[in-house]
PASEBA-1860 file (N, C-alpha, C; in nm, 3 decimals):
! residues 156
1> XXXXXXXX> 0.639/-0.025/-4.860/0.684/0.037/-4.738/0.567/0.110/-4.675 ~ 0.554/0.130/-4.509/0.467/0.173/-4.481/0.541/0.283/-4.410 ~ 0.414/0.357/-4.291/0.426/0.484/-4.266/0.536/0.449/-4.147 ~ 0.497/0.356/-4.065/0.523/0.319/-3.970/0.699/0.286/-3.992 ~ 0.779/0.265/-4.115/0.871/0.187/-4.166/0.966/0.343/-4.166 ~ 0.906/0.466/-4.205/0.977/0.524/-4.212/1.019/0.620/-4.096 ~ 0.870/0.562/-4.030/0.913/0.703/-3.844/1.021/0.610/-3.772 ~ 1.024/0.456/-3.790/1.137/0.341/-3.765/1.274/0.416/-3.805
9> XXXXXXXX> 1.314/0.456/-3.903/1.402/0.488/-3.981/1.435/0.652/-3.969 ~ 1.360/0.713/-3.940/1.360/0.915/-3.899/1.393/0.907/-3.770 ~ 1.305/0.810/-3.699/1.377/0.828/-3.507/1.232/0.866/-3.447 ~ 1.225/0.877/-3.321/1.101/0.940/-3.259/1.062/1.084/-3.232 ~ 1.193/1.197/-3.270/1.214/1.303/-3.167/1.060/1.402/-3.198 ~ 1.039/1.444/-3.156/0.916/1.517/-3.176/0.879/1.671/-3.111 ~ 0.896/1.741/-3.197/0.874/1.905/-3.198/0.764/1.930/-3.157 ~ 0.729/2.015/-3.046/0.603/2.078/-2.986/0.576/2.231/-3.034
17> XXXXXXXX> 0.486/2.285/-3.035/0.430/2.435/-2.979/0.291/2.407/-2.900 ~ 0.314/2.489/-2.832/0.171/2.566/-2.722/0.104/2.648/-2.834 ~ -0.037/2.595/-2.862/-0.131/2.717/-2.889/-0.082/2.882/-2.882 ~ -0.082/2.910/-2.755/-0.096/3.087/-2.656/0.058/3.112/-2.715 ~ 0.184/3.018/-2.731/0.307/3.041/-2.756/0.341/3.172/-2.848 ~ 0.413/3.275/-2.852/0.439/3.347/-2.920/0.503/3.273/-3.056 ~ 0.461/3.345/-3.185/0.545/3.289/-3.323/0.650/3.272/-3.297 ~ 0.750/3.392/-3.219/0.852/3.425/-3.238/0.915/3.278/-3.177
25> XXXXXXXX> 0.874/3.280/-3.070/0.930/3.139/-2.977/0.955/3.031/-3.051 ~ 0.831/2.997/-3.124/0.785/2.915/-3.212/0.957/2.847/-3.323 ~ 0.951/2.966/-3.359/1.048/2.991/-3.501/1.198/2.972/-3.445 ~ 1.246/3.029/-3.336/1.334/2.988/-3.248/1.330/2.837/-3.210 ~ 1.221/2.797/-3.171/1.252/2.645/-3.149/1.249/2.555/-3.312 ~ 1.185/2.563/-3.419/1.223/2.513/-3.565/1.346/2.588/-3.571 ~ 1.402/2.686/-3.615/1.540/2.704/-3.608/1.672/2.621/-3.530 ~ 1.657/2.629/-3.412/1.771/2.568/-3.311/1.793/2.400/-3.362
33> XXXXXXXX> 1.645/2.389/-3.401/1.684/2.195/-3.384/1.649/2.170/-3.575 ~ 1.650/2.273/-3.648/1.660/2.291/-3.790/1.535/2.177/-3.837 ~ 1.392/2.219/-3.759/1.305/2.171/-3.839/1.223/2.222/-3.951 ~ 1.113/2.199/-3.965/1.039/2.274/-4.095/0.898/2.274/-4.037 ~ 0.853/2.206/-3.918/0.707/2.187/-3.871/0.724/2.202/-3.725 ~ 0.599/2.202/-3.631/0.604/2.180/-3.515/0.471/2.144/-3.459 ~ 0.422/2.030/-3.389/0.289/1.998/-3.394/0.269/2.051/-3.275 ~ 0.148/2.128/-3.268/0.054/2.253/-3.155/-0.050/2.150/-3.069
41> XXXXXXXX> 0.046/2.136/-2.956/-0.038/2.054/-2.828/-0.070/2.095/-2.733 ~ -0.251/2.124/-2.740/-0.313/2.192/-2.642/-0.424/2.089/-2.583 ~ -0.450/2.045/-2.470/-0.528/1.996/-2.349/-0.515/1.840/-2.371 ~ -0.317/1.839/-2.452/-0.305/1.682/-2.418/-0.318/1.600/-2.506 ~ -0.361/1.727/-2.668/-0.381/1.627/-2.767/-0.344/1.703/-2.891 ~ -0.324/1.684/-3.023/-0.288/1.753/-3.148/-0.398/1.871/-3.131 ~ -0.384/2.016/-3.155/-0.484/2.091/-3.212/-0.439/2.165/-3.344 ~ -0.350/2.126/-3.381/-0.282/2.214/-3.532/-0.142/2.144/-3.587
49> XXXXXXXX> -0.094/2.229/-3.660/0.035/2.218/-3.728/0.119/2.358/-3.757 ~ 0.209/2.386/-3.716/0.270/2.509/-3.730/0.403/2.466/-3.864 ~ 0.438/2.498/-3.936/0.494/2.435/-4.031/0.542/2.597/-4.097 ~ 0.705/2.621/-4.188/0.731/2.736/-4.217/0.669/2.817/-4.311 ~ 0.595/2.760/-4.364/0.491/2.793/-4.464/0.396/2.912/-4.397 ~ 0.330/2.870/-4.276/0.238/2.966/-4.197/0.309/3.082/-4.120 ~ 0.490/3.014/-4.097/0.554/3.145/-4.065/0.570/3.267/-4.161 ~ 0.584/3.229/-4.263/0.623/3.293/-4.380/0.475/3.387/-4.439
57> XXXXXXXX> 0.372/3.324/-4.376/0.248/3.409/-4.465/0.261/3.515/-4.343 ~ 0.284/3.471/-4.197/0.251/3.602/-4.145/0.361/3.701/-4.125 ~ 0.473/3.648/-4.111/0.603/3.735/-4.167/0.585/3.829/-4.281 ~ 0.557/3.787/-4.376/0.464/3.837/-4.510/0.379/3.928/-4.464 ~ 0.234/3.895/-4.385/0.103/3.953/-4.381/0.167/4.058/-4.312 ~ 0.269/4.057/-4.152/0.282/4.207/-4.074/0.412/4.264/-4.156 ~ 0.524/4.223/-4.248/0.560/4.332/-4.324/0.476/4.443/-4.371 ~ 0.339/4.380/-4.447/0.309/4.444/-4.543/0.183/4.547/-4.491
65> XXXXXXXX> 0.142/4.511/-4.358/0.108/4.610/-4.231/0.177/4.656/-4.166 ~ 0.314/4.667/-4.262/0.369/4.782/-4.178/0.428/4.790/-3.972 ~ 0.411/4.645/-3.979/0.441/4.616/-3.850/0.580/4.578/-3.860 ~ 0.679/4.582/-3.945/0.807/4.523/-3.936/0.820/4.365/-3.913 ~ 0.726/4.265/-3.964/0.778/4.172/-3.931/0.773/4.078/-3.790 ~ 0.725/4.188/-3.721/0.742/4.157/-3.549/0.653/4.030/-3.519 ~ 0.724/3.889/-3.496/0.629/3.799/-3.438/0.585/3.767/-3.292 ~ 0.636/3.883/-3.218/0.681/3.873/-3.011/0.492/3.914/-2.989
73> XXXXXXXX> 0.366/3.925/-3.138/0.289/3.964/-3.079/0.164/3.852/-3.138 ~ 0.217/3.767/-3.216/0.138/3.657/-3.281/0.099/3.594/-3.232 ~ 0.040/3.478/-3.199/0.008/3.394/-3.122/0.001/3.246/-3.188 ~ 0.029/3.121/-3.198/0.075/3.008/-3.293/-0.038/2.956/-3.353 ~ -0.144/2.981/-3.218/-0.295/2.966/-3.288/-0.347/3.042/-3.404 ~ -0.292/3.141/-3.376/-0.344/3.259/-3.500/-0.300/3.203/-3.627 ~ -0.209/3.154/-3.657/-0.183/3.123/-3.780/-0.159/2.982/-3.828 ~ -0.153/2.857/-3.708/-0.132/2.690/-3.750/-0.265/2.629/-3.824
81> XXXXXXXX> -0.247/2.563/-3.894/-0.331/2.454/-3.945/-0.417/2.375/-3.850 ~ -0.508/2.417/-3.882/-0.613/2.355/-3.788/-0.652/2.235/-3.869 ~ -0.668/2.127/-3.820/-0.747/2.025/-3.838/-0.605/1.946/-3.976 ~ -0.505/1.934/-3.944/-0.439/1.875/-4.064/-0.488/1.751/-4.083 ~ -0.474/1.722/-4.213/-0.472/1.592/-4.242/-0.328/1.518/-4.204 ~ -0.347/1.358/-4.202/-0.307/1.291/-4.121/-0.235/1.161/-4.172 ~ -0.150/1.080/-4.157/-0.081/0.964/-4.226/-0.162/0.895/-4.133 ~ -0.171/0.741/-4.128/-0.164/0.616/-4.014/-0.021/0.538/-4.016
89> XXXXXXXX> 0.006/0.506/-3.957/0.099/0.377/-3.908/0.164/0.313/-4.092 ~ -0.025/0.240/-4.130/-0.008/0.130/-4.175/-0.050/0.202/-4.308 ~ -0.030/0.266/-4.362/-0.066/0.372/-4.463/0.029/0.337/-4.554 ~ 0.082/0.302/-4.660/0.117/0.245/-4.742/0.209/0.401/-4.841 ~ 0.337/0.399/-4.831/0.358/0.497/-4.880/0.378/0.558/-4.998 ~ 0.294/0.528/-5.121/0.239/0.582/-5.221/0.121/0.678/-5.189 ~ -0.005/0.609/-5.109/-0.057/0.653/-5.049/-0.048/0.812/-4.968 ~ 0.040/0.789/-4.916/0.130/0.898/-4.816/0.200/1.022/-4.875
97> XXXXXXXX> 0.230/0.945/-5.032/0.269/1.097/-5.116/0.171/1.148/-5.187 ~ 0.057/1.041/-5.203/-0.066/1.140/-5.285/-0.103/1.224/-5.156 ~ -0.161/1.196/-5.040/-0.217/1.292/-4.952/-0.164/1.366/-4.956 ~ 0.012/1.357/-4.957/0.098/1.531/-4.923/0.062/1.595/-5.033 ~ 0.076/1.565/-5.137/0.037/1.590/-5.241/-0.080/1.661/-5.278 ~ -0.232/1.610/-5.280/-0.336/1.633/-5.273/-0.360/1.763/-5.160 ~ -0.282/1.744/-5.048/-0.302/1.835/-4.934/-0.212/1.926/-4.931 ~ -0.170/1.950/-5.025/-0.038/2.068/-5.004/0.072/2.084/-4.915
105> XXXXXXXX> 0.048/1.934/-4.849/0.143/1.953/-4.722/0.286/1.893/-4.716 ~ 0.398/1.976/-4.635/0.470/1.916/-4.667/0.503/1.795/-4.562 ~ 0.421/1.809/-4.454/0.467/1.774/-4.305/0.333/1.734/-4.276 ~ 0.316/1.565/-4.208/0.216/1.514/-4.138/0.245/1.450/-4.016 ~ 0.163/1.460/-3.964/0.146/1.374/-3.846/0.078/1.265/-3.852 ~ 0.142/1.154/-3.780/0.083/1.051/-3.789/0.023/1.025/-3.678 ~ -0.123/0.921/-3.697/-0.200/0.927/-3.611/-0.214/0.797/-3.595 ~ -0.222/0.703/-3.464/-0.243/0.567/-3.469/-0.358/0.615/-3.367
113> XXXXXXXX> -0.495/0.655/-3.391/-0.593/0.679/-3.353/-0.605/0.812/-3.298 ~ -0.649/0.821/-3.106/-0.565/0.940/-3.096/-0.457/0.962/-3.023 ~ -0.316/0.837/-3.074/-0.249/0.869/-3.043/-0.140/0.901/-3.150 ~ -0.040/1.048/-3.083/-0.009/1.084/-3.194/0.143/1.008/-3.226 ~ 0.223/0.953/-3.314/0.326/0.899/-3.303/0.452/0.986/-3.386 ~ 0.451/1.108/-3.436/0.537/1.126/-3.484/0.502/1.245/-3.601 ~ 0.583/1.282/-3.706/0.541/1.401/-3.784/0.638/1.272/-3.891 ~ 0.612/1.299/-4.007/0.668/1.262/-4.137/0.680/1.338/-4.281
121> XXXXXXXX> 0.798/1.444/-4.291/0.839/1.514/-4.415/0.845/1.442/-4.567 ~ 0.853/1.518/-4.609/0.846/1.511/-4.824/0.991/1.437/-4.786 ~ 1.054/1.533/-4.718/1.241/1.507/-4.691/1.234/1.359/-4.709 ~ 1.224/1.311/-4.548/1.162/1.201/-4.493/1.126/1.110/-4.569 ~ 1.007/1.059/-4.647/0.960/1.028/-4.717/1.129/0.996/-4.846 ~ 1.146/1.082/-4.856/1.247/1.098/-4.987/1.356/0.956/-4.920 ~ 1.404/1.033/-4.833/1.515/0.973/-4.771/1.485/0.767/-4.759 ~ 1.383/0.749/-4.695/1.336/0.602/-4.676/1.297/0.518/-4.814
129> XXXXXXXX> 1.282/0.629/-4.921/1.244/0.519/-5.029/1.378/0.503/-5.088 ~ 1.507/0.644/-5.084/1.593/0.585/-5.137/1.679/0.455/-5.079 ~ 1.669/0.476/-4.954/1.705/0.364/-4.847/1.683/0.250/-4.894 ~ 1.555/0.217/-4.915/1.470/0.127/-4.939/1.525/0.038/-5.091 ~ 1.531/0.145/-5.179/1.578/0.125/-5.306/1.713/0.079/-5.335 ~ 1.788/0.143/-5.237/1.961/0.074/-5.227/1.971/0.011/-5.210 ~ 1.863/-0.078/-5.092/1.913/-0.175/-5.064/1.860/-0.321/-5.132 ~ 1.702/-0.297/-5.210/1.687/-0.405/-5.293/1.803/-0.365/-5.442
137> XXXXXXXX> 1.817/-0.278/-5.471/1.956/-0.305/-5.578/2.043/-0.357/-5.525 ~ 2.089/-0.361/-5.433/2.239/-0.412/-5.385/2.194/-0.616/-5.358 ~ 2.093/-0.586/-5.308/2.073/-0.731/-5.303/2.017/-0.815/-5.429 ~ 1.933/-0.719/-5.527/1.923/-0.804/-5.681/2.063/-0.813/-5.709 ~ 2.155/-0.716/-5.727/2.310/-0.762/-5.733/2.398/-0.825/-5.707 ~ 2.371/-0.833/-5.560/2.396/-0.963/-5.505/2.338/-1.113/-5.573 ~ 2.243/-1.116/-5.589/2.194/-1.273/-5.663/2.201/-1.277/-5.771 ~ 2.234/-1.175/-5.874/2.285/-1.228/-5.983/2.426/-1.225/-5.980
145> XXXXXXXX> 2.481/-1.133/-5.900/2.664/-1.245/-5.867/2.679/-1.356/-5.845 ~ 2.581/-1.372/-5.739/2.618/-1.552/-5.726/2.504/-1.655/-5.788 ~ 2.467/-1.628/-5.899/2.382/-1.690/-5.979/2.456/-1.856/-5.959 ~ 2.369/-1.958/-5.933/2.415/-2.086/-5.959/2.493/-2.121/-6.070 ~ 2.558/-2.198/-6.136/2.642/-2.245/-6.245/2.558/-2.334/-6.264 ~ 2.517/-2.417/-6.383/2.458/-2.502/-6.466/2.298/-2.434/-6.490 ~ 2.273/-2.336/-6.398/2.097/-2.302/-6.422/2.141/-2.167/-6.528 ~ 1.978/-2.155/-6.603/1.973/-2.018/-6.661/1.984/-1.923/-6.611
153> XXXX> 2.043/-1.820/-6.670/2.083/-1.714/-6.593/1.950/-1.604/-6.577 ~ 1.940/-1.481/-6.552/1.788/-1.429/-6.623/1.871/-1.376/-6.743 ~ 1.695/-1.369/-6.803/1.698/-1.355/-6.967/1.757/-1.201/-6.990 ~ 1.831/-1.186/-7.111/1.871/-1.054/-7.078/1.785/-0.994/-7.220
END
């Protein structure tokens, strides 16, 4: 299965933030539409990854300055992933779980050069291989139901 097999299968919809955007905004828009990432598009092209992980360090960082938490003064740049690493299209998805893997990430974007086509979760990922898996069981099941009569059956 490739990368491309599973943004087929997730849909196209695709979560934005503005750079200058306040956190708070930010977190309001992953909340409302119950995502976990949001890719930061500034002058027309990817410049980051905002993902709950980076909400959570600075939620974290202004508790513990004593700022209450307050994100109405953050800015999305201040705290997104700059430079994430990246799936392709045709990226082969073993592949696709070592990078998350290797990269700590849970959430990529995929890149079919520089264009961007989509974000792809651990979730995600999860969801398409079981897909994937149901449906070659159901169909090995299928052919050994209707195994021919007079041939060998497989060896058991």
């Amino acid at each position: 299965m490739q990368v491309r097999e599973i943004l087929r299968i997730k849909g196209s919809v695709l979560f934005t933030a503005m750079p200058q955007q306040t956190l708070d905004g930010a977190v309001e828009v992953m909340a409302d539409h119950d995502v976990g990432s949001l890719v930061v598009m500034g002058g027309g092209k990817m410049v980051g990854m905002l993902t709950f992980r980076e909400v959570l360090k600075a939620v974290a960082s202004r508790a513990t300055n004593y700022c209450g938490g307050a994100l109405d003064q953050v800015k999305v740049e201040e705290v997104m992933i700059r430079n994430p690493a990246f799936a392709t299209p045709d990226m082969d998805v073993n592949d696709l779980r070592r990078l998350m893997i290797d990269q700590h990430q849970r959430y990529l974007p995929v890149m079919d050069g520089e264009l961007l086509m989509g974000v792809v979760s651990f979730l995600d990922v999860a969801k398409s291989v079981l897909e994937e898996q149901s449906f070659e069981n159901k169909m090995l099941k299928s052919y050994i139901k209707n195994w021919p009569e007079g041939e060998s059956g497989p060896a058991a």
